[in-house]
NUPA-231799 format. One line per 2 residues: their letters; for each residue y, x, z of N, C-alpha, C. Coordinates in steps of 0.05 Angstrom, whole numbers, plus 5000, padded with zeros to 4 digits. Layout:
BEGIN
A) Y/X/Z/Y/X/Z/Y/X/Z; ...;
This chain:
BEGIN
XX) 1702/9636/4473/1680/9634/4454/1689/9645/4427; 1681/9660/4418/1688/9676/4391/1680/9662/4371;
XX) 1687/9671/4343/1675/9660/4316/1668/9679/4311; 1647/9692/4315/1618/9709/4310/1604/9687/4297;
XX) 1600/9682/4267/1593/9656/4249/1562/9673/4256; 1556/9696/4251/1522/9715/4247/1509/9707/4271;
XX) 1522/9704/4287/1513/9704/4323/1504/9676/4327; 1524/9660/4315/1520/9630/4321/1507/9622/4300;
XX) 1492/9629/4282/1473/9626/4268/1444/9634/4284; 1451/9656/4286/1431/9662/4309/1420/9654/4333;
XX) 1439/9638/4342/1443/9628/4365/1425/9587/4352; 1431/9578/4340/1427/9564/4327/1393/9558/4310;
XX) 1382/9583/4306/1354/9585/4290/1338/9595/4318; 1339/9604/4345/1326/9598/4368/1335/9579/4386;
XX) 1346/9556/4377/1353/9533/4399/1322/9523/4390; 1338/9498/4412/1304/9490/4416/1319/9451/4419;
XX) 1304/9438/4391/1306/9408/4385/1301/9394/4420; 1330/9373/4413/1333/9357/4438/1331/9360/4470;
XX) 1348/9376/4473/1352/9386/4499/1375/9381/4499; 1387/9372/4527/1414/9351/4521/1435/9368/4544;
XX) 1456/9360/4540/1472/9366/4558/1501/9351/4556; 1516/9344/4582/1536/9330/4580/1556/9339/4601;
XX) 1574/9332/4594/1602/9337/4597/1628/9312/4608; 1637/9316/4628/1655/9292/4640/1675/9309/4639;
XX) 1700/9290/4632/1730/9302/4648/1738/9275/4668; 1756/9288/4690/1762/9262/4715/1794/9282/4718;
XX) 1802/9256/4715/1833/9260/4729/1835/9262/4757; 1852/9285/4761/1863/9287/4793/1884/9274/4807;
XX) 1880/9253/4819/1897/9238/4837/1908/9234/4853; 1928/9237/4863/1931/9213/4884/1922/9195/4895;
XX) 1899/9190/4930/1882/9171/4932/1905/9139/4930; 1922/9156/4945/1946/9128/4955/1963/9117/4929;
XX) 1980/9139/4915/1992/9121/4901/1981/9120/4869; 1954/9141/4872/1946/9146/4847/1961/9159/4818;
XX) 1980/9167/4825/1992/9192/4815/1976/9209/4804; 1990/9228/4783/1962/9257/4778/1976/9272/4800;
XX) 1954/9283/4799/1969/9312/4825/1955/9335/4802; 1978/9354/4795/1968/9375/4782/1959/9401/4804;
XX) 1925/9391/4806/1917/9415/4830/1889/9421/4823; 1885/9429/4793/1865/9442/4784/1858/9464/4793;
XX) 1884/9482/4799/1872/9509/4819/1856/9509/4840; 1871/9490/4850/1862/9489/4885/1829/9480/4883;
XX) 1824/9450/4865/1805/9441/4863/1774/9464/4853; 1793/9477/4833/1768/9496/4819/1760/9515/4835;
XX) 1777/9519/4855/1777/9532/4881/1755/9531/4901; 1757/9504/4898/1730/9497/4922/1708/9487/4912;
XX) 1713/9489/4888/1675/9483/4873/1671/9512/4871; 1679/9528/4864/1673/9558/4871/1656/9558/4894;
XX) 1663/9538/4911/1646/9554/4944/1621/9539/4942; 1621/9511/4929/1593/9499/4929/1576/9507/4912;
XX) 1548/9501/4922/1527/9521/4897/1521/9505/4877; 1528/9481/4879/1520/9466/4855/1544/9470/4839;
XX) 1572/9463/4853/1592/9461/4832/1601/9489/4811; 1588/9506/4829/1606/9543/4819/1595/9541/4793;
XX) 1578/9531/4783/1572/9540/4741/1579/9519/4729; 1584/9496/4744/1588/9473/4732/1613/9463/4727;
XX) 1626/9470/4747/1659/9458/4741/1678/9477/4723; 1694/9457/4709/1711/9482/4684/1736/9465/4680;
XX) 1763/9486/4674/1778/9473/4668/1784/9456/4633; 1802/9448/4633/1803/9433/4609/1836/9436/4591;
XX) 1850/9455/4597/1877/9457/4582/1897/9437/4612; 1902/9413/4617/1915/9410/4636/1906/9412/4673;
XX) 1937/9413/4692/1922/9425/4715/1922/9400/4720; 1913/9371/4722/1906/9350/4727/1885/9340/4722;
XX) 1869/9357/4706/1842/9354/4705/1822/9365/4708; 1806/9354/4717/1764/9375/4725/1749/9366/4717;
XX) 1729/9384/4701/1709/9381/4679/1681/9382/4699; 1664/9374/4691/1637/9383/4711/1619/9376/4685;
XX) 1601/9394/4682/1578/9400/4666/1554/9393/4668; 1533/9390/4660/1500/9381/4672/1494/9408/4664;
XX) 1497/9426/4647/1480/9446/4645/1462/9433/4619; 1439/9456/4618/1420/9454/4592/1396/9432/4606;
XX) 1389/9412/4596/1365/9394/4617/1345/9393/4592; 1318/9397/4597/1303/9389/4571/1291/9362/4569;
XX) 1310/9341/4580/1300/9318/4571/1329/9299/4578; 1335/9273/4569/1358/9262/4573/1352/9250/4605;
XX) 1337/9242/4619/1336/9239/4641/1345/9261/4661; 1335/9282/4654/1340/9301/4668/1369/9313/4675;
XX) 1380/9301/4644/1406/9308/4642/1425/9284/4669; 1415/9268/4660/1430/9242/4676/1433/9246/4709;
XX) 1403/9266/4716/1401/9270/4740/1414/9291/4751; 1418/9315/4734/1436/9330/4738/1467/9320/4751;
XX) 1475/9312/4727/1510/9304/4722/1507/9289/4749; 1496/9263/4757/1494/9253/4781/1495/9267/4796;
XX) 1490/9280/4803/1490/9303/4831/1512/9324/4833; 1521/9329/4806/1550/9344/4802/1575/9326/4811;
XX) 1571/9300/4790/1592/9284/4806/1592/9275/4839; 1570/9267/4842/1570/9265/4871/1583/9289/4885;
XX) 1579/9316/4884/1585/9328/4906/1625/9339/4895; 1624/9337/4869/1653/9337/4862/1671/9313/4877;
XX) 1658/9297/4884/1660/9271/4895/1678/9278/4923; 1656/9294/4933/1649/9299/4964/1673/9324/4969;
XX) 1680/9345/4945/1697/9360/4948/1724/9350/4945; 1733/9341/4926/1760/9331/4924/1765/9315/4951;
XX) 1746/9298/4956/1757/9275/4978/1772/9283/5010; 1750/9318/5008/1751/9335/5029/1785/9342/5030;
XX) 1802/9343/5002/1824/9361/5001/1839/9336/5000; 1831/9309/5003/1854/9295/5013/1859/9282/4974;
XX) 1847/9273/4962/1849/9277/4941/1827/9250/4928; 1831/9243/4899/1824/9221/4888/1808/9230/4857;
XX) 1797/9219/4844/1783/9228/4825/1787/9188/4797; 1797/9190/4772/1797/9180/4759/1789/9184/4729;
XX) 1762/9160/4712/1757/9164/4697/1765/9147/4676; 1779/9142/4660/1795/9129/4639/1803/9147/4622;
XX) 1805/9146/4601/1812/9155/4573/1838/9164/4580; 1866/9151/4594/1889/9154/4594/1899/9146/4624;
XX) 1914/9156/4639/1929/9140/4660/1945/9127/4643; 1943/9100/4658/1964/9077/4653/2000/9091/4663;
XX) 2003/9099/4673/2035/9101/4673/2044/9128/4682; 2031/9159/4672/2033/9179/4685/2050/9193/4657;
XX) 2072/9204/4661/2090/9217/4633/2077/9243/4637; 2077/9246/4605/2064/9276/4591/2085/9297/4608;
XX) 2113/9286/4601/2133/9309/4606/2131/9321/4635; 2111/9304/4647/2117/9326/4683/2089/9335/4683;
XX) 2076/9337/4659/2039/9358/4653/2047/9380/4657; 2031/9397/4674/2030/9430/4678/2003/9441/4654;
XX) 2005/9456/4640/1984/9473/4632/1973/9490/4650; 1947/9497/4645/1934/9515/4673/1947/9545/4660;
XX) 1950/9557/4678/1963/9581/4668/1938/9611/4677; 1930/9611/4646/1909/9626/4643/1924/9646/4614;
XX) 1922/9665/4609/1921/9669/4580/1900/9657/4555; 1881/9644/4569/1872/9622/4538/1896/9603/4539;
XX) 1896/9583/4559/1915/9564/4548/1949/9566/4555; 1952/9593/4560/1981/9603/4544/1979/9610/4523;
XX) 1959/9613/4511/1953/9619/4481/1954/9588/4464; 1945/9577/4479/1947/9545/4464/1967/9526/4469;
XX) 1973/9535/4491/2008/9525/4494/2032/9529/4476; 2030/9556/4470/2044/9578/4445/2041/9564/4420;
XX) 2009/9554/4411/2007/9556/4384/2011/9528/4380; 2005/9512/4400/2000/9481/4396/2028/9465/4403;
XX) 2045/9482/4424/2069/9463/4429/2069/9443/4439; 2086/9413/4434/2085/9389/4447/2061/9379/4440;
XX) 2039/9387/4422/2017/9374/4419/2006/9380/4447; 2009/9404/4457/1994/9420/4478/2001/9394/4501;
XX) 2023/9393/4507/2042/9380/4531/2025/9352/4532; 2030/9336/4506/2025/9305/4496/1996/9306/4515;
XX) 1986/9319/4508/1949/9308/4516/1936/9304/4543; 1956/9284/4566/1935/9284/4590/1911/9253/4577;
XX) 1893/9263/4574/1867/9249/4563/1854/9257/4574; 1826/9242/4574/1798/9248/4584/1780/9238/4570;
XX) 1765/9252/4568/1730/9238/4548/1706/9252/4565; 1686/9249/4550/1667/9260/4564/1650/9262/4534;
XX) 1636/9286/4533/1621/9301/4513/1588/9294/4508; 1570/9294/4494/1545/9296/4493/1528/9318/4479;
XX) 1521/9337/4490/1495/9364/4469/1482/9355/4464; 1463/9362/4436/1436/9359/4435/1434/9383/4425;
XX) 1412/9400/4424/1396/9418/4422/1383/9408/4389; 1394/9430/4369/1378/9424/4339/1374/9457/4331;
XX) 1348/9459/4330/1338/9484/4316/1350/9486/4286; 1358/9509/4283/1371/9522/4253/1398/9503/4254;
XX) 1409/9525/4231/1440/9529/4234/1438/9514/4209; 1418/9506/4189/1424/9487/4168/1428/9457/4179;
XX) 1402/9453/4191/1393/9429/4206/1420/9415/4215; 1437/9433/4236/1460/9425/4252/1478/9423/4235;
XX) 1488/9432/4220/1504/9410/4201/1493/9399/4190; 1475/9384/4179/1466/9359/4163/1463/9335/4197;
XX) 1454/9350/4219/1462/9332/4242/1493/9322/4245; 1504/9338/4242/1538/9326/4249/1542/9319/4218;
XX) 1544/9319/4205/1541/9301/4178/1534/9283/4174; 1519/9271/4193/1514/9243/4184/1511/9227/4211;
XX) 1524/9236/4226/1539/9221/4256/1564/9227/4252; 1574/9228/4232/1598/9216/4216/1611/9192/4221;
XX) 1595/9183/4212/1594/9156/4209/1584/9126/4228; 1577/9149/4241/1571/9133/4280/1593/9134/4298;
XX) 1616/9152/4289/1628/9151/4311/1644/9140/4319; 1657/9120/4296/1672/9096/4300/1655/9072/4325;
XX) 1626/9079/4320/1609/9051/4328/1615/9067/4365; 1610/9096/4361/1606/9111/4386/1639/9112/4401;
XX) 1644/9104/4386/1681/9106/4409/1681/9076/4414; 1675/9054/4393/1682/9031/4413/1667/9023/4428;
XX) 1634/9034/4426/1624/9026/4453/1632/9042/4477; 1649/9064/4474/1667/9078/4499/1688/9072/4501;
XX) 1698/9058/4495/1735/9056/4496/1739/9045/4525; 1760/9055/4533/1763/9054/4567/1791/9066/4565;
XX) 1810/9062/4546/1842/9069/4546/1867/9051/4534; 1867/9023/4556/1877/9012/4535/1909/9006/4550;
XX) 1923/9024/4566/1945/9026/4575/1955/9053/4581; 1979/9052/4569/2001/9072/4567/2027/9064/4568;
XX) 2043/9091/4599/2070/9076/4595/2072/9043/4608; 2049/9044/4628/2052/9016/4647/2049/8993/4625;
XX) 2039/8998/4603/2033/8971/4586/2012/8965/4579; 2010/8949/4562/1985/8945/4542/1994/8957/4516;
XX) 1983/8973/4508/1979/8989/4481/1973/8965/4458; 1965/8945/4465/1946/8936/4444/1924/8954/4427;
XX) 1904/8968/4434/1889/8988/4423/1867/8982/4456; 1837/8987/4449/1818/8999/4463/1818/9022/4467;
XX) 1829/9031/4448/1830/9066/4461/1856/9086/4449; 1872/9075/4463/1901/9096/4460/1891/9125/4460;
XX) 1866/9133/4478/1866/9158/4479/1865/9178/4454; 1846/9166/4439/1844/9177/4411/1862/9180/4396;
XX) 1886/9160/4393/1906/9165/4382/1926/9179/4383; 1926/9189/4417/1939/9219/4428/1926/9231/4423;
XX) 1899/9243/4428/1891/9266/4421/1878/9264/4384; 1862/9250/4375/1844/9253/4350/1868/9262/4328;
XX) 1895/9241/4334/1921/9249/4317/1939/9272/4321; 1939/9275/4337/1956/9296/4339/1945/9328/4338;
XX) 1923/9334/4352/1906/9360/4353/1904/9374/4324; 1901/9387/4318/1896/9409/4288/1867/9400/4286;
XX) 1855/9407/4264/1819/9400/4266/1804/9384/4286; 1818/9363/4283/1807/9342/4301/1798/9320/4285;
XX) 1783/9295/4299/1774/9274/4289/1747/9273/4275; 1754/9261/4251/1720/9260/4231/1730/9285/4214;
XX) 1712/9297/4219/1705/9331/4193/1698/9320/4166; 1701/9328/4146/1686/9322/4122/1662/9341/4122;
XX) 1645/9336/4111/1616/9343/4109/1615/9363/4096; 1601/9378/4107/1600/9414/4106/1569/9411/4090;
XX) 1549/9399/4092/1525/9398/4075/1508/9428/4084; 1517/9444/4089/1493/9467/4102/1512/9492/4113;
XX) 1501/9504/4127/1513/9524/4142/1532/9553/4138; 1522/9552/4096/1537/9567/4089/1569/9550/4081;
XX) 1567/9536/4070/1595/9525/4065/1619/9520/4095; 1593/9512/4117/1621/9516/4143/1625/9538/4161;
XX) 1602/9566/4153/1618/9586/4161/1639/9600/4144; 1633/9592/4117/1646/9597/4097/1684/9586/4103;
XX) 1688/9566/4111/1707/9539/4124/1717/9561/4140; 1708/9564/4164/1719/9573/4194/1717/9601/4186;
XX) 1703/9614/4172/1716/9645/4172/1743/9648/4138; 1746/9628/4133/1775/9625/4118/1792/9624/4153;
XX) 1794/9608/4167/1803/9597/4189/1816/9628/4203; 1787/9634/4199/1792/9661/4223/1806/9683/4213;
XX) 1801/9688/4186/1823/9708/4172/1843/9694/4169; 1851/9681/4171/1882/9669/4165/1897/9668/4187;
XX) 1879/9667/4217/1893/9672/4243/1891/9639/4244; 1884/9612/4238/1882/9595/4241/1878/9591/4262;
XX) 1851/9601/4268/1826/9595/4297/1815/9625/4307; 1827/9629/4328/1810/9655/4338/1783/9654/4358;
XX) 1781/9623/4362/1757/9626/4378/1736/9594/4376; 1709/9595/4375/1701/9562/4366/1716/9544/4381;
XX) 1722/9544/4403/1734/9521/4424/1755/9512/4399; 1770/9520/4387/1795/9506/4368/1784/9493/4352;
XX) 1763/9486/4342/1754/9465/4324/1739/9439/4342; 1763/9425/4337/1767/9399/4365/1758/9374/4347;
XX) 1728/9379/4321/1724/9355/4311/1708/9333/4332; 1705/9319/4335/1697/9293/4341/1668/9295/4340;
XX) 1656/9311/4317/1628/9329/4325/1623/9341/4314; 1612/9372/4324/1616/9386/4321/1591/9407/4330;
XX) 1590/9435/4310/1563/9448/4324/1578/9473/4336; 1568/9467/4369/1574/9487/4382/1563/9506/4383;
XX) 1588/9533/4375/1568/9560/4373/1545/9577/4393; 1568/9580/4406/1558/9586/4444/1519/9565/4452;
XX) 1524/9543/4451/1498/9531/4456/1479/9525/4440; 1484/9531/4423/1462/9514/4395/1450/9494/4395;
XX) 1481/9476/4397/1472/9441/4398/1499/9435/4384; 1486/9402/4378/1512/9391/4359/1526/9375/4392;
XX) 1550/9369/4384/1570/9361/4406/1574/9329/4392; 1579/9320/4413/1590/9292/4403/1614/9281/4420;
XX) 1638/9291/4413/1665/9287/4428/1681/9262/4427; 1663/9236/4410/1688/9215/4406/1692/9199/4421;
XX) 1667/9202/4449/1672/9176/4465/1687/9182/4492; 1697/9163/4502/1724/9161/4533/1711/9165/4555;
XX) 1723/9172/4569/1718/9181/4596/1709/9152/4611; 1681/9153/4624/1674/9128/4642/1673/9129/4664;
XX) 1675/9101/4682/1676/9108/4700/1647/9101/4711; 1633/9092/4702/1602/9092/4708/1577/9108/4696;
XX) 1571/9127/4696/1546/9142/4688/1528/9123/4664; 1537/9117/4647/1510/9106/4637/1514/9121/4599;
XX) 1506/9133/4592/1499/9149/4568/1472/9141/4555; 1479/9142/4523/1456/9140/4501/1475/9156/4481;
XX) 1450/9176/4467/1452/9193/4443/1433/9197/4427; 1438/9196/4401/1406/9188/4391/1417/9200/4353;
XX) 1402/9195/4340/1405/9203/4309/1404/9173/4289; 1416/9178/4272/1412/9158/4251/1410/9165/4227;
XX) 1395/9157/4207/1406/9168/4174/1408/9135/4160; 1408/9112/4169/1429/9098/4155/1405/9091/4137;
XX) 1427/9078/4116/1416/9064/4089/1434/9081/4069; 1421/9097/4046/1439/9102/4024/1449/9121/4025;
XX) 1477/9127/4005/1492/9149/4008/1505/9154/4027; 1514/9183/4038/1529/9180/4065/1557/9165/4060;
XX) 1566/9152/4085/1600/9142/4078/1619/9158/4067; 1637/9152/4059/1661/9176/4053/1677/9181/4074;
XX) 1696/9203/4071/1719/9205/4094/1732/9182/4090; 1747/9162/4076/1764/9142/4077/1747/9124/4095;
XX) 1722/9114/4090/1706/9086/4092/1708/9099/4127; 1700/9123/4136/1690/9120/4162/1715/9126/4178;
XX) 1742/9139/4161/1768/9128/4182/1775/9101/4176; 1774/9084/4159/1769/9058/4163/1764/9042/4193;
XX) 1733/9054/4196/1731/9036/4219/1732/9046/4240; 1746/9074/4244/1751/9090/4263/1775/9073/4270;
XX) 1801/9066/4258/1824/9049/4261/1807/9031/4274; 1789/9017/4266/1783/8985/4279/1768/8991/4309;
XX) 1762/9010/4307/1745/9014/4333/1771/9021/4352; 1785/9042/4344/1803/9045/4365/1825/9026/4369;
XX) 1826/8997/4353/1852/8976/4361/1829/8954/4365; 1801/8952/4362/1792/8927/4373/1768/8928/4390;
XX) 1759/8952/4390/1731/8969/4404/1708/8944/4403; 1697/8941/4422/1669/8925/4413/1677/8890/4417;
XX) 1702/8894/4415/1718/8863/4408/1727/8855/4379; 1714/8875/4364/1732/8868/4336/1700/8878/4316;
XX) 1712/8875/4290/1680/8888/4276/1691/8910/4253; 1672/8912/4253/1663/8940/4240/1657/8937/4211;
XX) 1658/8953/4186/1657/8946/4156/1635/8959/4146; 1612/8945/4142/1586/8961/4124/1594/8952/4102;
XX) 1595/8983/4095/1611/8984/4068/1584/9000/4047; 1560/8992/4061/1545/8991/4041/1535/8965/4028;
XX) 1539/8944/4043/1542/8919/4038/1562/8904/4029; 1584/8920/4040/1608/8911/4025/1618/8884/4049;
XX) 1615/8881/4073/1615/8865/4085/1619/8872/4117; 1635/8857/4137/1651/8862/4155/1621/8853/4183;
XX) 1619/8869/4200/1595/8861/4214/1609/8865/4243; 1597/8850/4265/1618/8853/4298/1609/8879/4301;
XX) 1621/8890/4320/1617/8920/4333/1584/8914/4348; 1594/8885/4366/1571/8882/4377/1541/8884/4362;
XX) 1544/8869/4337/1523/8871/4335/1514/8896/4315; 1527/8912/4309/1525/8936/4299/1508/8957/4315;
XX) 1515/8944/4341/1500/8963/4367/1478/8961/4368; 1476/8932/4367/1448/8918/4378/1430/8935/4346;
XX) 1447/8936/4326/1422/8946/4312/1404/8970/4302; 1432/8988/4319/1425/9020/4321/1415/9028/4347;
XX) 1410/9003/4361/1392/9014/4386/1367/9004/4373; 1357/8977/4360/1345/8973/4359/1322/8998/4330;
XX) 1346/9009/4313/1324/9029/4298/1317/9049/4315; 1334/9066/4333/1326/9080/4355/1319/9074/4374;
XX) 1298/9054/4377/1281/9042/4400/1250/9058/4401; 1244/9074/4378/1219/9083/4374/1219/9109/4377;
XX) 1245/9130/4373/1245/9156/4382/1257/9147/4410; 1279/9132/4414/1284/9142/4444/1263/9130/4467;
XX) 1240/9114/4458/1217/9118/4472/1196/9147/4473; 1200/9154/4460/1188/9177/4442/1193/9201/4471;
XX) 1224/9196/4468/1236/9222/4485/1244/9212/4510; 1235/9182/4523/1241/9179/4547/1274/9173/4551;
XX) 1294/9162/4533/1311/9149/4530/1312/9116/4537; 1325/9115/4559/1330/9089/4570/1358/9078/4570;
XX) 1366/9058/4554/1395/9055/4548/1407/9033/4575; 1425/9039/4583/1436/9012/4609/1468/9008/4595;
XX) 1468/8994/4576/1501/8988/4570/1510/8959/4583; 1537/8970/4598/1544/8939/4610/1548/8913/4585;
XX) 1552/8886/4596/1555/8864/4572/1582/8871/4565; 1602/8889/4583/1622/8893/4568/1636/8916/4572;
XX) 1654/8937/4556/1656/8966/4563/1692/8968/4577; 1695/8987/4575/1710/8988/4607/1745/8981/4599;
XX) 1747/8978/4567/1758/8963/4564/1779/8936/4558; 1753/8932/4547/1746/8885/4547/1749/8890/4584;
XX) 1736/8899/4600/1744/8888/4625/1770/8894/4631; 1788/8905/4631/1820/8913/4639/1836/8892/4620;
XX) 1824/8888/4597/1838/8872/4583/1831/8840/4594; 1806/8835/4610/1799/8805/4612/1820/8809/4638;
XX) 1819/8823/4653/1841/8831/4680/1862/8818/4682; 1870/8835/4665/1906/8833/4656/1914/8810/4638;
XX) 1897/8790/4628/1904/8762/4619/1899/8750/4635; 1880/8748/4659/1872/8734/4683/1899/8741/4708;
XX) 1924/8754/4701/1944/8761/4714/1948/8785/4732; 1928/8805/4735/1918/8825/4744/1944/8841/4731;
XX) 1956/8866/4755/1974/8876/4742/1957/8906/4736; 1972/8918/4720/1957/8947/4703/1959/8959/4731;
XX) 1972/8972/4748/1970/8981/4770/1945/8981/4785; 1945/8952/4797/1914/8937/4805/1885/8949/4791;
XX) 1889/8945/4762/1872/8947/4745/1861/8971/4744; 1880/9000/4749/1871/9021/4743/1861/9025/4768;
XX) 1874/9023/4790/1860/9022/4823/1829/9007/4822; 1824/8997/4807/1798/8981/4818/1774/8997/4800;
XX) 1788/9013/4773/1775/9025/4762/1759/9052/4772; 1786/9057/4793/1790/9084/4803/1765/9085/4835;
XX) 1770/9054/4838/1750/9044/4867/1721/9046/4858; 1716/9034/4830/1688/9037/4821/1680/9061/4814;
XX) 1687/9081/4797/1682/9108/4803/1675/9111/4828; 1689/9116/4841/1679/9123/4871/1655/9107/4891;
XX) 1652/9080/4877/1639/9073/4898/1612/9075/4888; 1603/9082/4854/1582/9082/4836/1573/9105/4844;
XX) 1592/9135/4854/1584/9159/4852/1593/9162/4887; 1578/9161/4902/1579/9163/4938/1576/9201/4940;
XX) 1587/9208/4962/1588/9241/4964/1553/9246/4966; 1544/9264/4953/1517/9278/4975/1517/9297/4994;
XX) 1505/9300/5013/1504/9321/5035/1509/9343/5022; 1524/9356/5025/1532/9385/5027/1500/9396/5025;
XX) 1483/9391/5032/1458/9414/5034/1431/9405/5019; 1445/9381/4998/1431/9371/4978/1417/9397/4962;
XX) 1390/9388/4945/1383/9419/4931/1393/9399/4910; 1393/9424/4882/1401/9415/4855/1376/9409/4844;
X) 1389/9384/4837/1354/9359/4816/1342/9382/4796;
């Protein structure tokens, strides 16, 4: 994907508001001992032959992982029904090759140092430039599009989901072992990748479309970034689709997604206030609280939720948005596990069982939803 800033403006002033699209990464396994098996080739291999998987599946920088896409859906249901039917039959392919599929933020006990990079010239190019950052990152998240007409609009959209995305990672956190331990953190994953990556994390606020092509074409004459994929913020307007991205939340292992808009009370937060509670989200996720710091006062995660569903209860009726969040995210459950004497082993196995048993293969001669 190039930084053609004219194109992606262009690209950007004929999108078309709220059309969604999403994005999973699943680790490649070992059914038995649950190991990664680095066999992204092989795997991308045989979604090639299925007709649903061949536009949908993509790699992701390591060969231990497979991406599967929904495509462009013009409504969030549609979207949901899509991805369902992708994972199912990704389901149905890996299982075929003798093979396991895992969704967690992090494997619990798998070392960086035996990661293969897929060997492409993109990511020999990012292997080169990025180094042990490159190596460090077997992670997984999963992505959200929305569709925003004009290239002004889409940054003042990622500008002020800023400040959501502390609330939006700990209602996803699902990484809370590394290295066969407890991290103490809900989501180790972020702290391998949000820290370590170049242009990653929370962006500071660009305010309209000239100041961040203005940003990324400094980037691009300097040899910084030669193509949009390198700007790995947390959210972000993708050039290629003309939608804002929302990258902060973990890889699940149950299908259930909400994405929606807010503009808050007041001035926007600052960069300090919203890595603030980006720290708290990622060491206490929807177990710890969160700082409205327009109030000046510390509020639970939980109920921070309850109250940004509740202002977006009237558009996401609007647009056919139906939220299903479990009473607890994936995990508060690994952690209730593993004080109940459950070993991390067990833990990630049962994680690895519910994936699979939430997403069953479909017939090979299923049509696409």
């Amino acid at each position: 994907m190039s930084l053609d800033l004219d194109r992606a403006r262009e690209t950007f002033e004929s999108s078309t508001d709220f059309t969604i699209g999403l994005e999973e990464e699943f680790a490649i396994l070992d059914p038995a001992t649950l190991a990664l098996e680095h066999r992204f080739e092989d795997v991308y291999a045989a979604c090639r032959e299925d007709e649903v998987l061949a536009e949908s599946a993509a790699g992701e920088l390591i060969a231990s992982e497979i991406e599967i896409r929904s495509g462009r859906a013009e409504s969030f249901a549609e979207a949901v029904d899509l991805q369902r039917l992708r994972r199912s039959r990704l389901f149905g392919v890996v299982e075929g090759m003798g093979l396991g599929l895992g969704a967690t933020g992090t494997h619990p006990w798998a070392n960086y140092l035996d990661q293969r990079i897929i060997d492409t010239p993109h990511y020999n190019r990012l292997r080169h430039e990025l180094g042990w950052v490159a190596q460090r990152n077997n992670t997984w998240s999963m992505h959200v599009h929305m569709g925003v007409r004009g290239a002004d609009r889409a940054i003042a959209v990622c500008d002020r989901l800023r400040e959501l995305l502390p609330l939006l990672l700990a209602a996803s956190a699902n990484s809370p072992f590394l290295d066969r331990r407890d991290s103490g953190l809900h989501t180790v994953r972020t702290e391998i990748f949000t820290r370590t990556f170049p242009r990653c994390g929370v962006p500071s606020p660009f305010v309209d479309w000239a100041s961040y092509a203005e940003f990324v074409g400094m980037l691009q004459r300097t040899g910084s970034a030669v193509e949009s994929t390198q700007l790995w913020w947390s959210v972000r307007p993708h050039h290629s689709f003309g939608t804002v991205e929302v990258r902060a939340c973990i890889a699940q292992a149950a299908l259930a997604y909400d994405e929606h808009g807010y503009d808050g009370e007041g001035a926007p937060l600052r960069d300090r206030e919203i890595e603030e509670n980006l720290w708290r989200a990622i060491r206490h996720g929807m177990s710890g609280r969160l700082i409205d710091f327009r109030r000046g006062e510390e509020i639970e995660a939980s109920a921070a939720l309850e109250q940004l569903l509740a202002w977006t209860e009237p558009a996401r009726t609007q647009l056919g948005i139906e939220v299903d969040l479990p009473a607890r995210n994936g995990a508060q459950r690994a952690r209730e596990a593993l004080d109940a004497g459950v070993s991390i082993e067990d833990i990630y196995r049962d994680a690895v069982a519910e994936t699979k048993r939430t997403y069953t293969a479909a017939p090979q001669g299923a049509e696409q939803a």
